[in-house]
C-alpha positions in Angstrom: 15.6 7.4 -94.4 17.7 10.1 -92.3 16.5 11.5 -89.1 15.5 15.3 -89.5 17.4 17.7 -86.5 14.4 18.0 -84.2 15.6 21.5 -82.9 14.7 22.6 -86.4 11.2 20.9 -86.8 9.8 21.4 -83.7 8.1 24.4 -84.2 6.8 23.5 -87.5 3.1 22.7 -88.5 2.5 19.4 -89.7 2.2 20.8 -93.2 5.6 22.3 -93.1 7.2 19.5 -91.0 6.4 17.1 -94.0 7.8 19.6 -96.6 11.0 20.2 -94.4 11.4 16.1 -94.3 10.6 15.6 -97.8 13.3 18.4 -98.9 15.3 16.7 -96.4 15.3 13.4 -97.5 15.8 14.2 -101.0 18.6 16.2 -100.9 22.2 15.7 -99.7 22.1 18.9 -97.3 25.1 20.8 -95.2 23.9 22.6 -91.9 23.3 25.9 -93.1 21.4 24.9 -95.8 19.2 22.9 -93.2 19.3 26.2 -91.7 17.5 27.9 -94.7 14.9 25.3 -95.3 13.7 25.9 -91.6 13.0 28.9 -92.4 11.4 28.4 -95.6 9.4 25.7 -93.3 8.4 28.1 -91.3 7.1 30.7 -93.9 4.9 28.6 -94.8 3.5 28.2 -91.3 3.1 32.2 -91.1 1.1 32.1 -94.6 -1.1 30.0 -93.3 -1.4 31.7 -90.0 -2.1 34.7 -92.1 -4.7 32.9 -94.0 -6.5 32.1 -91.3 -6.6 35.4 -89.8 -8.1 36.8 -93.2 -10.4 34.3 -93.5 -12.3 35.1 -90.2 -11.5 38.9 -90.7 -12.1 39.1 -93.9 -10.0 40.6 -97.3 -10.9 44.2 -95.7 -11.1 45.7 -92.6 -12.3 49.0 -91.4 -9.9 51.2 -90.2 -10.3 53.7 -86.8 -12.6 56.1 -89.3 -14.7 53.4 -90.7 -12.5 53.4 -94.0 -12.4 50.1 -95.4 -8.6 48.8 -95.7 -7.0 45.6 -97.2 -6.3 43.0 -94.1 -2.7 43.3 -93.8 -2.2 40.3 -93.6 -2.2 40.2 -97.1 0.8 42.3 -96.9 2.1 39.6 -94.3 1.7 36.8 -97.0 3.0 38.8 -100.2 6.4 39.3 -98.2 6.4 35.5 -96.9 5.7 34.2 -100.6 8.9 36.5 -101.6 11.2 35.2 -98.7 10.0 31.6 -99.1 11.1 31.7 -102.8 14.5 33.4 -101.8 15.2 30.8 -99.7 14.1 28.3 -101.9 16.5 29.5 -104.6 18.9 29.9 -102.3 19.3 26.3 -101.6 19.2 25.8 -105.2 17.2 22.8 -104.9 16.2 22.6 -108.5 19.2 21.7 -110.1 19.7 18.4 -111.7 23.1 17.0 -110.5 25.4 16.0 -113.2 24.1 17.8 -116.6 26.5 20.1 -116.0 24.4 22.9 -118.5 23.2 26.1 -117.2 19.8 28.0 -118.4 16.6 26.4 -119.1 16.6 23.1 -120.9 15.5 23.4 -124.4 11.8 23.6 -125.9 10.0 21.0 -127.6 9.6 23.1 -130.8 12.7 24.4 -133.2 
């Protein structure tokens, strides 16, 4: 098992320090790409932050005139779901190495 670059994981939750090590392990990785799976890593720690936040706040808020508003950090998790993936596809992680095909693998019916 390699040793994960601790200036990368230590400001990672424990959630997204085991994702980061599992990605890590797996995968053959050059320093930039470790680089982008930090910061996937570490959108996962802000959509849980975000979570949390909603869940003692609530879905809505009330804004200054008592109008009832979506949390934002809704807003806050939509745009970390959409980075994480980038990032994610980025690395290109889901590749199989060696079958040398592009495009999705073909369906069980014909």
């Amino acid at each position: 098992m390699k040793r994960a670059p601790r200036n990368l994981t230590d400001q990672l939750s424990k959630r997204s320090k085991k994702f980061f090590i599992k990605i890590f392990n797996a995968y053959e990785l050059e320093s930039h790409h470790l680089e982008l799976l930090a910061q996937a890593a570490e959108c996962l720690d802000r959509i849980d932050d975000s979570r949390l936040r909603i869940k003692k706040d609530g879905a809505y808020i009330l804004d200054r005139f008592k109008n009832l508003k979506p949390h934002p950090g809704l807003k806050e998790i939509a745009q970390e779901k959409i980075t994480f993936a980038r990032l994610i596809r980025e690395l290109n992680l889901d590749v199989e190495p060696g079958t040398g095909e592009l495009g999705r693998p073909p369906g069980i019916f014909k």
